[in-house]
C-alpha positions in Angstrom: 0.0 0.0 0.0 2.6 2.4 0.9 4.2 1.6 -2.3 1.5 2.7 -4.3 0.9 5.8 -2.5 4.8 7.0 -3.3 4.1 5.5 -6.9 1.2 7.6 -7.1 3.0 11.1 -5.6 5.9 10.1 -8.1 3.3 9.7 -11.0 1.4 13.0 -10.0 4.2 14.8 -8.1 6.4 15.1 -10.2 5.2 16.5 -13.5 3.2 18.9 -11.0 6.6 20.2 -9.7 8.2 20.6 -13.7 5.1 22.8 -14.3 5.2 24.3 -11.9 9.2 25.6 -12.2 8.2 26.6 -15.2 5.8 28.8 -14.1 8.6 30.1 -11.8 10.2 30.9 -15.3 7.7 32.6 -16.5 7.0 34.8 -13.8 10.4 35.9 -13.0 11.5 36.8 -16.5 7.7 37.6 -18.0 9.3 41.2 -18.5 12.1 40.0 -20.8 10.1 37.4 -22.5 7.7 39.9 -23.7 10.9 42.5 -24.6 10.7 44.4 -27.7 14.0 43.1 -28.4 12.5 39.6 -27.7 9.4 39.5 -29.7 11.1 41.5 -32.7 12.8 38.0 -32.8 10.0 36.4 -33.4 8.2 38.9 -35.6 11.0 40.7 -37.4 11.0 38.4 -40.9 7.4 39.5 -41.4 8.8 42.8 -42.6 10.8 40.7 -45.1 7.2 40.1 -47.4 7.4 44.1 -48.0 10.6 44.5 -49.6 8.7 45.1 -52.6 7.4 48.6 -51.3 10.4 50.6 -51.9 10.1 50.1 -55.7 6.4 52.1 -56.1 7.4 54.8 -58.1 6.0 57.9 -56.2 7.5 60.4 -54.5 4.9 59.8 -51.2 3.4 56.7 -50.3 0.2 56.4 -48.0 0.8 53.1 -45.8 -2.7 51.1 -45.0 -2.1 48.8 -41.6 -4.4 47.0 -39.5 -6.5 43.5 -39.8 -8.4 41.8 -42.5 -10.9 44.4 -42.5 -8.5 46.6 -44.2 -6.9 44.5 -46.1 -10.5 43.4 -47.8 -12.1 46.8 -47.1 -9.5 48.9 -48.9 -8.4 48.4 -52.9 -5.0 50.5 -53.4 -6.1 50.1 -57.1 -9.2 51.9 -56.9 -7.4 54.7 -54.2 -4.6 54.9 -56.5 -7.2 56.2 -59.7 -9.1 58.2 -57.2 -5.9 60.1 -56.5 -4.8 60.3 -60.4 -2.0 58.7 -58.9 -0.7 61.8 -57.1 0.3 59.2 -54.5 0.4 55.8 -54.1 -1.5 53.4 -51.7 -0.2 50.5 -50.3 -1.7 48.0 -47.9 0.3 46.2 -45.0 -2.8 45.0 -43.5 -3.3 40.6 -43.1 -5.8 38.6 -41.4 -5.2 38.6 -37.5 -2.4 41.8 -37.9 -2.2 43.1 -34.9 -1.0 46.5 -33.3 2.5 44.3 -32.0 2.9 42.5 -35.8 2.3 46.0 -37.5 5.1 47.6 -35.4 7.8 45.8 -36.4 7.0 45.4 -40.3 7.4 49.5 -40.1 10.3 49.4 -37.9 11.9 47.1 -40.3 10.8 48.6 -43.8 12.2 52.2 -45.6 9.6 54.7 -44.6 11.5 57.3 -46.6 8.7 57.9 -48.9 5.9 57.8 -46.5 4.0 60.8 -45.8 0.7 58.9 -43.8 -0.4 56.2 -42.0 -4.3 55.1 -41.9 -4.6 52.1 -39.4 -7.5 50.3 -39.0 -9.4 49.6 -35.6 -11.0 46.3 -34.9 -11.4 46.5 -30.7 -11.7 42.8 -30.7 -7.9 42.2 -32.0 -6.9 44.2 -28.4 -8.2 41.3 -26.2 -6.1 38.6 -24.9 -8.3 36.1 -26.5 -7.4 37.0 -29.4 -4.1 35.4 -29.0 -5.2 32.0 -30.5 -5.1 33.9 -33.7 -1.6 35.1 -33.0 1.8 33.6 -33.0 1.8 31.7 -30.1 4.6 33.1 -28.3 2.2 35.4 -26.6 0.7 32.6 -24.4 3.4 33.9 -22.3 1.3 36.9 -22.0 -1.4 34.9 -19.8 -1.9 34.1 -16.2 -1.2 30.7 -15.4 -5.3 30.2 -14.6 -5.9 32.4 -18.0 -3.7 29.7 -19.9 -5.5 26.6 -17.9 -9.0 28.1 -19.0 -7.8 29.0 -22.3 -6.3 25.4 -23.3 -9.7 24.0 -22.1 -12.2 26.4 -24.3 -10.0 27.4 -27.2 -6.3 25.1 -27.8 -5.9 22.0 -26.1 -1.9 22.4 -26.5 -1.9 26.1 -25.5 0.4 24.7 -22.1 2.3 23.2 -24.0 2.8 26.0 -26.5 3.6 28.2 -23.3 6.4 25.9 -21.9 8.5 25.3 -25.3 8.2 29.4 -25.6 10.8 29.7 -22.8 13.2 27.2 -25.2 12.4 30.1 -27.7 13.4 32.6 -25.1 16.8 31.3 -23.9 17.7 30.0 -27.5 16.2 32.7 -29.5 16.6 32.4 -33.9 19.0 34.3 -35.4 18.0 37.4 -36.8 19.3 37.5 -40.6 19.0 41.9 -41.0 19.6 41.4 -44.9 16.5 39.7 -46.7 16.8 37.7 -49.7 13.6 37.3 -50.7 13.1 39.2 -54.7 9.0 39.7 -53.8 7.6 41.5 -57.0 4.9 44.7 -56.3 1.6 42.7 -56.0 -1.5 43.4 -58.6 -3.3 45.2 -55.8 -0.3 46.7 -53.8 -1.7 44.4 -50.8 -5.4 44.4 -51.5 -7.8 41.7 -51.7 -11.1 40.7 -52.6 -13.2 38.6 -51.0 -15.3 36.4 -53.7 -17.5 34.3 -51.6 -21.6 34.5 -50.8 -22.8 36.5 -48.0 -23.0 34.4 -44.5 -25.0 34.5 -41.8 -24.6 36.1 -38.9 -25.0 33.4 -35.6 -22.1 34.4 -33.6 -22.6 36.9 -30.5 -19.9 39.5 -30.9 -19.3 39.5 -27.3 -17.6 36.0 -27.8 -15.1 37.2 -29.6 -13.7 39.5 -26.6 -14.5 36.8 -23.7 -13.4 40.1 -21.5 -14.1 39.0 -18.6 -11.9 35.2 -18.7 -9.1 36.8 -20.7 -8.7 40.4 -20.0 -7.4 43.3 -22.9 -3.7 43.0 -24.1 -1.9 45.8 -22.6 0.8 44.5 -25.0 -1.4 45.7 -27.8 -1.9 49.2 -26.6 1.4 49.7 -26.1 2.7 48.6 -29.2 -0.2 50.9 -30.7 1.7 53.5 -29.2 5.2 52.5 -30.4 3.7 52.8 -33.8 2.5 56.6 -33.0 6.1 57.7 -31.9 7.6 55.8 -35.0 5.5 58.5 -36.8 6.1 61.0 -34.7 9.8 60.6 -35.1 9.7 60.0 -38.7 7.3 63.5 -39.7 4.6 60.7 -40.6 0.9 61.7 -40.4 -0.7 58.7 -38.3 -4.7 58.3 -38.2 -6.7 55.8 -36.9 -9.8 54.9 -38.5 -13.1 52.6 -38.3 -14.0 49.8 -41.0 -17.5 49.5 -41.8 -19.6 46.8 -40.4 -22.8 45.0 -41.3 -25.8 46.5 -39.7 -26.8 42.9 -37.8 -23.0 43.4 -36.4 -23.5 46.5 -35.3 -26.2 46.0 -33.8 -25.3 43.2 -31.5 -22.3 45.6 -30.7 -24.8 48.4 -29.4 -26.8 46.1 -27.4 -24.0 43.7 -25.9 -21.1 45.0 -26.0 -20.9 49.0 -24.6 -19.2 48.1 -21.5 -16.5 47.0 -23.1 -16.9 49.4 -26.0 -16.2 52.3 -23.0 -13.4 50.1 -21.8 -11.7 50.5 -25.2 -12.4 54.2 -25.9 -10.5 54.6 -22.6 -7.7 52.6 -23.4 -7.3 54.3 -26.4 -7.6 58.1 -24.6 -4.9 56.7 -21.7 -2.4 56.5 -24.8 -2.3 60.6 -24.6 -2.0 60.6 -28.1 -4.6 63.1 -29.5 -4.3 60.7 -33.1 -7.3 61.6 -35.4 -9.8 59.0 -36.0 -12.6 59.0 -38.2 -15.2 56.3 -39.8 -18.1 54.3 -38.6 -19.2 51.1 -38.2 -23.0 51.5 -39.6 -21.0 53.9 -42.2 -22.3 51.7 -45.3 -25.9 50.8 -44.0 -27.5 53.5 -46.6 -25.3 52.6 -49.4 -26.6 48.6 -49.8 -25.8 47.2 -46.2 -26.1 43.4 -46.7 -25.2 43.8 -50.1 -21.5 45.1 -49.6 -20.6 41.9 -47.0 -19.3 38.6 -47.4 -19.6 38.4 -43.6 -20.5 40.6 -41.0 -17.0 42.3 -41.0 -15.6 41.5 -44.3 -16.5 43.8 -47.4 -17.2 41.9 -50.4 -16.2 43.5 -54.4 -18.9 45.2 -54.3 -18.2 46.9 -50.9 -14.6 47.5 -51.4 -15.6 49.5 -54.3 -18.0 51.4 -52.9 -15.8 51.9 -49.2 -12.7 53.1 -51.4 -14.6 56.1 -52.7 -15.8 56.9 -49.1 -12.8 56.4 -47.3 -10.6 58.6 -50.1 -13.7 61.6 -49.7 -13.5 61.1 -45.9 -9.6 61.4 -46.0 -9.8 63.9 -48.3 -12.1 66.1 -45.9 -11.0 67.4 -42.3 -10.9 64.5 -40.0 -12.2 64.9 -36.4 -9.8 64.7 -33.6 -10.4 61.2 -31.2 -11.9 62.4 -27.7 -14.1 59.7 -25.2 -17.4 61.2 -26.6 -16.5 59.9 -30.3 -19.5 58.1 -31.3 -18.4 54.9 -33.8 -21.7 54.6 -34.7 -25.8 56.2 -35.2 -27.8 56.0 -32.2 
């Protein structure tokens, strides 16, 4: 009997006490983990699939960052004939890009001929949650009970994600500065379309937060805010702006979502930035609504088209300055 009981405190001991050095690990040296000089190891090579941006012939490039929303809601094309190509438009955005992703592309790209920076706003990409769409070196970013809940409701292998991070941290990649890669200037200069049929709408927006289990990602904000002072130093015009959103989005956002709506508007206003924003999410509900969606936040053709007219008037016009009271959509 005794036997078994010290075969069963070996059997459950002792992988409790690995995991829980670990945690030790991450605890202690969280701080450097989540370095800039650390995660620009991880995300630095991204900047490599924009080596193509230097050869745009124009004296003054406009930059388009953010998430897939901008990436499918903008077309550089269109922009580009609006502008009689007076400037050129190119887009940085990708599905998932992030405020931490984006940073480092323009950190590690020639900025020489950019005079602005538009970067879309998607609140729900600033949430922790929102790390199973990431690169998973940010599961160091969680609490230990935020990682236990979080391998249980999203990614099974999220601990062990977490634990061969810290091999990543104490034998990071090496960092080749000089990129080899010959990538040609795309069709679209980093637009897309999105083809498919319209979908329905079945998903609360809420549960793409998950607030309340997760928490926001401070690491976003400030990495939001490495991206102003990037401008700032450079003489780059940064604004911030709003995608358009299908009404039935919308309004599920108005209905279930203003708490942490209000949490976000302050998060944004504790950056001290005074960054002009502009757009709306119910900004295309009088020019076709369903019509211009392949999903509730996605633009289809049809939308891009008709988005890329309004954004380039709205940018063309004075854009108000971001303050708490800035209403992102018609009450």
């Amino acid at each position: 009997m005794k036997k078994l009981v010290f075969n069963l405190l070996i059997f459950f001991g002792l992988p409790l006490i690995f995991f829980g050095v670990l945690e030790i690990v991450i605890f202690n040296f969280k701080d450097k983990m989540l370095s800039e000089d650390k995660l620009e190891n991880i995300f630095r090579e991204d900047a490599d699939n924009y080596n193509w941006i230097p050869k745009v012939k124009s004296d003054s490039l406009i930059i388009l960052a953010g998430s897939s929303s901008v990436r499918f809601g903008l077309s550089c094309n269109e922009l580009n004939a609006l502008s009689s190509n007076q400037y050129k438009y190119v887009n940085i955005a990708m599905e998932a890009r992030d405020p931490i992703q984006t940073y480092f592309i323009l950190k590690n790209i020639d900025l020489r001929k950019t005079s602005t920076i538009y970067f879309g706003l998607d609140p729900w990409i600033y949430s922790k949650k929102y790390y199973k769409n990431r690169n998973n070196y940010l599961y160091l970013d969680f609490t230990f009970i935020q990682i236990l809940r979080f391998s249980i409701e999203h990614d099974n292998a999220a601990l062990l994600k977490r634990y061969k991070n810290i091999l990543t941290f104490f034998y990071p990649k090496i960092l080749n500065n000089s990129s080899d890669k010959n990538i040609e200037i795309p069709e679209n200069y980093g637009s897309a379309t999105l083809e498919r049929k319209p979908k329905n709408f079945n998903e609360p927006v809420a549960t793409a937060f998950q607030i309340d289990k997760y928490g926001w990602s401070d690491l976003q904000f400030a990495y939001l805010k490495k991206i102003i002072k990037i401008c700032n130093d450079k003489n780059i015009k940064f604004v911030l702006f709003i995608p358009p959103k299908r009404s039935d989005y919308t309004k599920d956002y108005k209905e279930n979502c203003l708490l942490i709506h209000h949490e976000f508007i302050e998060k944004l206003d504790n950056l001290n930035s005074n960054v002009p924003i502009f757009g709306k999410f119910d900004q295309l509900d009088n020019l076709g609504d369903f019509e211009n969606f392949a999903e509730p936040f996605h633009l289809n053709k049809t939308g891009q088209s008709r988005y890329s007219k309004l954004f380039y008037q709205q940018t063309s016009n004075n854009i108000e300055v971001f303050s708490k009271k800035h209403v992102w959509f018609n009450n």
